[in-house]
N, C-alpha and C positions, 0 to 999 in steps of 0.2 A: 752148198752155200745158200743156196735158195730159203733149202728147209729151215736155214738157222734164221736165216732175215724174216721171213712169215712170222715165228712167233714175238720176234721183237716188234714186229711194225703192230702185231694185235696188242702187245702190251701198251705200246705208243700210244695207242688209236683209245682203249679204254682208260687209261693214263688221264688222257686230255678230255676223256668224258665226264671224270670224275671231278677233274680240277674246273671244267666249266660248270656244273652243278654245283660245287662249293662254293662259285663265285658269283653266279647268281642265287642263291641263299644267303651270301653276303650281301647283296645288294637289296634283297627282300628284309633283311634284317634291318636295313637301314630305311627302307622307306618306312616298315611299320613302327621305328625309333621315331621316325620325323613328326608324322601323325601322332604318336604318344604325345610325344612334347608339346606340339597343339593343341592337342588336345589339354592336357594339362593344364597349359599356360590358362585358357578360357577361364576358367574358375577365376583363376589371380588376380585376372584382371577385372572381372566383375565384382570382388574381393576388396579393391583397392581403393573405396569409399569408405571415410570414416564410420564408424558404428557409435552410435549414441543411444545409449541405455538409461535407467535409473532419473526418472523425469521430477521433480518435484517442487513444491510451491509451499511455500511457508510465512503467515503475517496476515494483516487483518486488514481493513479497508481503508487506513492509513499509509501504514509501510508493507510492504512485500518482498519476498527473495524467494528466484528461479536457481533452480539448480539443477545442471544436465550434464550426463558423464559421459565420457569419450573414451574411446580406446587407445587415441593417439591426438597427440596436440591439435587440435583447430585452429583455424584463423577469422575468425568472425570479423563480421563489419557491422555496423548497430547504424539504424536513424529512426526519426521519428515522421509518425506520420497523423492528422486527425480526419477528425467525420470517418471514422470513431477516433477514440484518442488510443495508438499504436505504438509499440517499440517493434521493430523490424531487425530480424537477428539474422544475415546470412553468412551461408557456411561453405565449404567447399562441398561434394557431392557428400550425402551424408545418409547414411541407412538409418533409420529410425526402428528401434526398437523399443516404444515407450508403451507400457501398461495405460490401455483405457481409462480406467479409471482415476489413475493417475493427474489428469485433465481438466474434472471437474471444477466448474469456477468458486473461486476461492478470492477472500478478502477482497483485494482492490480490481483484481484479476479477472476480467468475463470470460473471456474466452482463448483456448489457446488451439492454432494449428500451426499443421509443418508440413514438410513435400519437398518434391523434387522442383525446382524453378526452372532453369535452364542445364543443357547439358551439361554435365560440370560439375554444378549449382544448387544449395536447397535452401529453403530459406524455413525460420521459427517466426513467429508472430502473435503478442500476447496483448491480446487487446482490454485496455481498461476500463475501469466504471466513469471514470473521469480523468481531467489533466493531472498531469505527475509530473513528475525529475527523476532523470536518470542518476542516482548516487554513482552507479559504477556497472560496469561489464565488467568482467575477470577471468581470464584461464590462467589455472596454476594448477599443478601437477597432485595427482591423490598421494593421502601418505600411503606409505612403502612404495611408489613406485610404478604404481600398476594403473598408467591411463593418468587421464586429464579431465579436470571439470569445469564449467563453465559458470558460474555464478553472476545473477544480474541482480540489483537492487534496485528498487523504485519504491517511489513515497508520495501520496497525494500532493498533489500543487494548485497554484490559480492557471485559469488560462492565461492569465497576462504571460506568465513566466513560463507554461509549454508555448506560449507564442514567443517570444522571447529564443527559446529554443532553439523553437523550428527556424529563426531569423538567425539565428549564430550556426546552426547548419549547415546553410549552405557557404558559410566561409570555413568550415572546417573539415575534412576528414575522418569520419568517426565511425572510432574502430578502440580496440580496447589498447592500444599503443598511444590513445589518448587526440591524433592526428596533428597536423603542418597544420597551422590558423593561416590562412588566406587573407585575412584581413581582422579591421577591426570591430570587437563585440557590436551589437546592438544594445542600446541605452534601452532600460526599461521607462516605458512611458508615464508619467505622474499619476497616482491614483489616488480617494481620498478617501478620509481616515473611514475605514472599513467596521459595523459592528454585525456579528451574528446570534441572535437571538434565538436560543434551543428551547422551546413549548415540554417540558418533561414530559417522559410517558407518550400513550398514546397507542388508538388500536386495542389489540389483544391483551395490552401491557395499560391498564388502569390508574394505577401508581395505589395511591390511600385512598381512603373512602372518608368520608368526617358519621358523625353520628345523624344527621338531616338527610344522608344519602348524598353526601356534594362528592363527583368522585375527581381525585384530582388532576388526571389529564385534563378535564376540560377548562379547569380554573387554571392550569399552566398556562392552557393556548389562549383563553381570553385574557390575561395577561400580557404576554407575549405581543397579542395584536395590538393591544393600546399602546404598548413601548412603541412598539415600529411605528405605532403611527404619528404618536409623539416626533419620533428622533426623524421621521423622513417629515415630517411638516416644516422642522428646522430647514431643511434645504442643502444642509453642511455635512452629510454622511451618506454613505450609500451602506441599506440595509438590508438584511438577508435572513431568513427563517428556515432551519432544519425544517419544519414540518407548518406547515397551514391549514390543514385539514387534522381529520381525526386517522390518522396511519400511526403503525409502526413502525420503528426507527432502531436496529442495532447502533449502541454507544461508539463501537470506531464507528460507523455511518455517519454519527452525528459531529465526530470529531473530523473526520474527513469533509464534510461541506462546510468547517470553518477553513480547512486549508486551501480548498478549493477556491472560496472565496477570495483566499489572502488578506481574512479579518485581523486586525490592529484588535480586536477585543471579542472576546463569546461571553456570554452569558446563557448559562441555564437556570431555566424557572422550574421551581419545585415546592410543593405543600405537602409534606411530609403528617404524619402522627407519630405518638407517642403515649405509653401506655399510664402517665401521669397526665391525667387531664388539667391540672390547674397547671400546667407551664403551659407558656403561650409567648408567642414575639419572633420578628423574623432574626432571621441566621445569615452570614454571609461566611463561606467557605472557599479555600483557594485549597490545590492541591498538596500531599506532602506523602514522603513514605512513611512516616511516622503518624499517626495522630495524635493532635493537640490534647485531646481527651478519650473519654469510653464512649459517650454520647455520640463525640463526631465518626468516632470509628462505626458504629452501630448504625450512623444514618448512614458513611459510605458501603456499608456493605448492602444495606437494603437498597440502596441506588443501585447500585452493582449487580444488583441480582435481576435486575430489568429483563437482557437476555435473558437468563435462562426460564425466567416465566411464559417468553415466547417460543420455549425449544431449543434456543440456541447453543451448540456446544461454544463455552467462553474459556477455553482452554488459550492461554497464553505462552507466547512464542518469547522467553527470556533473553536476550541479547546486549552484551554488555556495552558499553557506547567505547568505542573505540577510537572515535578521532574525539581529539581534544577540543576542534571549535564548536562540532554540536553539543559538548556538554556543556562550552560557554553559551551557546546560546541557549539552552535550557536554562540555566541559570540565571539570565538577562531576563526573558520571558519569565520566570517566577517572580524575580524582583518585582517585575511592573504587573503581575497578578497581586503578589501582595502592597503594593503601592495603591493599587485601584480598589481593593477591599476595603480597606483602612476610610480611604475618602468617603467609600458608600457608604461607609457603615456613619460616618460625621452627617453625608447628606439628609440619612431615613432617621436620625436619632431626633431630630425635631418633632417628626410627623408620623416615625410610624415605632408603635410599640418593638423593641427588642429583647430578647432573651439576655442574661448576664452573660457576657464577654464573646461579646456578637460575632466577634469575627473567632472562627478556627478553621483547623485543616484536618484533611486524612487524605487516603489514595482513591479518590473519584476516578473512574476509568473517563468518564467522560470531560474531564479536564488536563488530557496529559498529552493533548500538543504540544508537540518542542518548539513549536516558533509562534503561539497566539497566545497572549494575556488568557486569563480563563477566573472566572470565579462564577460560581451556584450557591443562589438566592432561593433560601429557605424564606420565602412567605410569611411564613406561619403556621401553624398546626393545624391543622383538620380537626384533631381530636379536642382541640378547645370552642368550648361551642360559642367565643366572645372571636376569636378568631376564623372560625367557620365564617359566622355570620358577614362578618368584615370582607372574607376574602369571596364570597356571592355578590359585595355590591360594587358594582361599577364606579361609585363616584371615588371609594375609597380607591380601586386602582387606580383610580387615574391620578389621583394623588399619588400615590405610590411611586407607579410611572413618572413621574413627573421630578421627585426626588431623584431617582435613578438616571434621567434623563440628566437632570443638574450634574451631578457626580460625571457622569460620560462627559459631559463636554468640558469639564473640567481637566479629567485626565486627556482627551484629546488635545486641548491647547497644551499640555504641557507636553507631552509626548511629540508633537509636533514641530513645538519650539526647540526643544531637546535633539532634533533629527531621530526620534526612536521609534 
């Protein structure tokens, strides 16, 4: 009986050595499952920040558009900030993967960074050359599906109206859901009627030369100077000069410090040549996409070619106008460029020599603000030596000026009266 129980009790005994080994190898199996999965997770979670790719900037020192791609919806919150003048973009924790070069300042645009703010938190930050308006913040989905973009548009403005802004800020939430108004807007403050006075050329960028050597940057800006000084003697405008010295000036630049301003009227001075010396008389031109003639088209493109005599690449950003009230106000704004032409052209016809059918149009870059009156005052020819002469003396600008000056406060009293 014994001998038979001995071998069961050894089977018993190794039995239960086996089943304890297999169940601690179960239990080893599950700590290093535990670990795995810790492991694992790690990545995930450090994963689990948006990824923003594909950085880009597009528009000139006028209007501008930010575009940033995401791999999954954001929520951004937008405000404004100055000293410098800022749009501030923050986002939930957000990886950045944006190409360097990508960055570089661009049109209205100086400067752009991004990072991490707080735990969380990153924030985008695209600081301007000047005051602007925010058109719009945007996230909408890429087509087919794949990820989310962020789209912001901005457009030169006056300080009055980024202060204006910044004053309607703090009663609103702003965020691309548009925000809850807290309260009511801020009034913008009274200002008076605004002109800005554009010196053509300038710098690196000459413009015409006459047959005596008169080159015409300089007879822009000494023209220029005696308007302003004319129209600020009046007491009744506040005046502003793209350029006072002898600098270069990119044409959006030159259209952006009329916006800036929130000028009611630009003018650019120009003394143009031409390869028929006996024409001679000044021009008054308003913008158009069509040219009124071959001539006016021939002086906008040599206008036009300002930039690139300085290097500049003038490759434009074509965008169709998509809300209906900036093409009316496009439209409004033409009328009272070409309402203001018309008058000038009545003011100078007494006193100063014109060319047959003074007034025309073509596509001037430097007159295609969508919200400032705009026309450029052809002078005179360079190439006519009866008009050289005229545009080197003084007394005749000041005459000149002085026409020009009539015509301005004319259209101001109406424009005025009018509430326009």
């Amino acid at each position: 009986m014994r001998q038979s129980i001995m071998p069961l009790a050894l089977f018993v005994a190794r039995k239960a050595r086996v089943m304890h080994a297999a169940a601690a190898q179960r239990i080893r199996s599950l700590i290093w499952l535990f670990v795995l999965v810790i492991a694992s997770a790690a990545p995930v979670a450090a994963d689990s920040s948006l990824r923003a790719t594909d950085f880009k900037m597009a528009g000139n020192a006028t209007e501008m558009r930010v575009v940033l791609h995401f791999d999954r919806e954001p929520d951004p919150k937008w405000f404004l900030l100055r000293g410098p003048h800022r749009l501030v973009i923050d986002l939930p924790e957000t990886s950045f993967v944006i190409d360097p070069t990508s960055l570089s300042p661009r049109g209205l645009i100086k400067n752009v960074r991004f990072g991490a703010l707080d735990q969380g938190k990153s924030r985008l930050i695209l600081t301007a050359k000047g005051p602007f308006s925010v058109d719009k913040v945007d996230v909408m989905p890429e087509e087919g599906g794949q990820g989310y973009r962020l789209v912001a548009d901005i457009s030169a403005a006056s300080d009055r109206k980024f202060d204006q802004a910044l004053a309607d800020q703090s009663l609103t939430t702003a965020s691309t859901d548009k925000g809850d108004r807290l309260g009511k807007p801020v009034a913008l403050p009274a200002k008076r009627f605004t002109v800005v006075i554009d010196a053509g050329h300038g710098g690196i960028d000459g413009g015409a030369e006459g047959a005596s050597g008169t080159v015409e940057k300089a007879i822009t800006l000494s023209f220029a100077q005696e308007l302003q000084k004319q129209l600020a003697g009046t007491g009744k405008y506040d005046v502003f000069m793209t350029r006072d010295t002898d600098v270069f000036l990119p044409l959006d630049e030159r259209v952006r410090i009329a916006r800036q301003h929130e000028a009611d009227l630009f003018i650019s001075i120009h003394a143009d040549t031409i390869s028929l010396k006996g024409i001679r008389g000044a021009t008054v031109y308003t913008v158009s996409d069509k040219a009124s003639d071959a001539e006016a088209q021939a002086t906008a493109d040599r206008e036009n070619l300002s930039d690139t005599l300085a290097g500049i690449d003038i490759k434009q950003e074509n965008h169709e106008v998509s809300d209906i009230l900036v093409d009316l106000i496009r439209r409004e704004t033409h009328t009272f460029s070409v309402r203001f032409a018309r008058a000038l052209v009545e003011e100078l016809s007494p006193a100063v020599e014109l060319i047959n059918h003074p007034h025309r149009s073509a596509g001037f870059r430097v007159l295609k603000a969508p919200d400032v009156p705009s026309v450029l005052v052809e002078l005179g020819y360079l190439s006519n030596p009866k008009d050289e002469t005229q545009l080197r003396d003084p007394d005749w600008r000041s005459r000149a000026a002085d026409r020009i000056a009539s015509a301005i406060a004319a259209f101001a009293a109406t424009k005025t009266a009018t509430g326009g």
